[in-house]
C-alpha positions as CSV (number, residue, x, y, z in Angstrom):
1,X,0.0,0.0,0.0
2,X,1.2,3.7,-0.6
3,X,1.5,5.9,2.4
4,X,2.7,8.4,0.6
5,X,0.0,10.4,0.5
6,X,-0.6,10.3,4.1
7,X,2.3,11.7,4.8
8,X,2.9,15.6,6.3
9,X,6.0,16.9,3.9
10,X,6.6,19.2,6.9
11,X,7.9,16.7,9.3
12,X,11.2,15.5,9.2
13,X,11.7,11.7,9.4
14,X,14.6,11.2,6.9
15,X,17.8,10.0,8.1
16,X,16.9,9.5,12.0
17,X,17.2,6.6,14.5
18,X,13.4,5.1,14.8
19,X,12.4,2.4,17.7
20,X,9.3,0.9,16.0
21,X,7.0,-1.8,17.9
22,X,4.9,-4.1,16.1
23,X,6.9,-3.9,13.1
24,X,7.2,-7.4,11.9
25,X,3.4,-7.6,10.8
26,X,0.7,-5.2,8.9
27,X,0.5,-1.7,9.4
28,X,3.9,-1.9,11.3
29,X,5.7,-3.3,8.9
30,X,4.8,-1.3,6.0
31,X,5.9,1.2,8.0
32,X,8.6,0.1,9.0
33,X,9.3,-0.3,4.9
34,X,8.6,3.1,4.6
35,X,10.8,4.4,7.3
36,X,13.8,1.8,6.0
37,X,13.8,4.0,2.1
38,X,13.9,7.0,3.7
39,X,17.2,6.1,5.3
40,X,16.6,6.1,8.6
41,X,18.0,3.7,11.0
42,X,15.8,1.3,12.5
43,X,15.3,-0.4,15.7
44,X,12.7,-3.5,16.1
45,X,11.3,-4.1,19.0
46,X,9.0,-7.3,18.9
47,X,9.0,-11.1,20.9
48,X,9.6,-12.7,18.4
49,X,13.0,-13.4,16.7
50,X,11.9,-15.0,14.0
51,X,9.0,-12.6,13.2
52,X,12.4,-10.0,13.4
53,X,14.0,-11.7,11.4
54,X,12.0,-11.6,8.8
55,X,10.8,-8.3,8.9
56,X,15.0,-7.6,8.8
57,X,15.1,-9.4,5.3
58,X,12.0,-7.7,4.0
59,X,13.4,-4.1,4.5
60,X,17.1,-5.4,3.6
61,X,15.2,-6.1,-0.3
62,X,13.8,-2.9,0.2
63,X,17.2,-1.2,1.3
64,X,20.6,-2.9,1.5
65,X,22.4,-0.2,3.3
66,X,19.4,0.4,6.0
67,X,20.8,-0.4,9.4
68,X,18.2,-2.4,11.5
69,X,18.9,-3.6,14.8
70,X,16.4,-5.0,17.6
71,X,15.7,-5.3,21.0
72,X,13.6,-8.9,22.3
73,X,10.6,-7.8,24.6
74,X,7.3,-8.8,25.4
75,X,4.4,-6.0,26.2
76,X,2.6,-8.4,28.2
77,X,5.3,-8.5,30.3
78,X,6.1,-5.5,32.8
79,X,9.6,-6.4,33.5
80,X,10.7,-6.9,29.8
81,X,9.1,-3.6,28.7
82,X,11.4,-2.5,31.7
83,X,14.2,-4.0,30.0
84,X,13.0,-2.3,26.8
85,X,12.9,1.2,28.2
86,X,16.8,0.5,29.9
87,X,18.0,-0.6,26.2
88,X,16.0,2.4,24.6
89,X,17.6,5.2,27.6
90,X,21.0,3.2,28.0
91,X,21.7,1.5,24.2
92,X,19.6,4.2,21.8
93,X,19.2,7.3,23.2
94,X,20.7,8.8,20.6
């Protein structure tokens, strides 16, 4: 689908570090496409490492040179989205 359109040409989201959650399926992940042709770098947070995985070769066809990393948490789970906000502060806070 093209987002394009949807877009506001006033913001700014070329060439920036984005922590994106439930990018490995729908709506996440096309825009986490999106987000990977503009250049920006990308961080996945998801559960599951294989869904991650995934979504990493998708954008990788999309964009060779996009840097994608990812952080393993679960929302359901208070102490990994814990762990997620010390990686996001301690790991990505730039």
């Amino acid at each position: 689908m093209n987002y394009q359109k949807y877009l506001n040409t006033n913001i700014n989201v070329r060439n920036k570090k984005i922590i994106i959650t439930g990018a490995t399926s729908g709506l996440g992940l096309d825009a986490l496409k999106l987000l990977a042709k503009m250049g920006n770098d990308l961080v996945i947070a998801g559960r599951s490492i294989d869904k991650i995985n995934s979504a990493i070769t998708e954008v990788k066809k999309l964009n060779e040179n996009v840097n994608v990393s990812y952080i393993l948490y679960n929302q359901d789970d208070l102490n990994s989205v814990n762990l997620l906000a010390d990686s996001i502060i301690n790991e990505h806070n730039d």
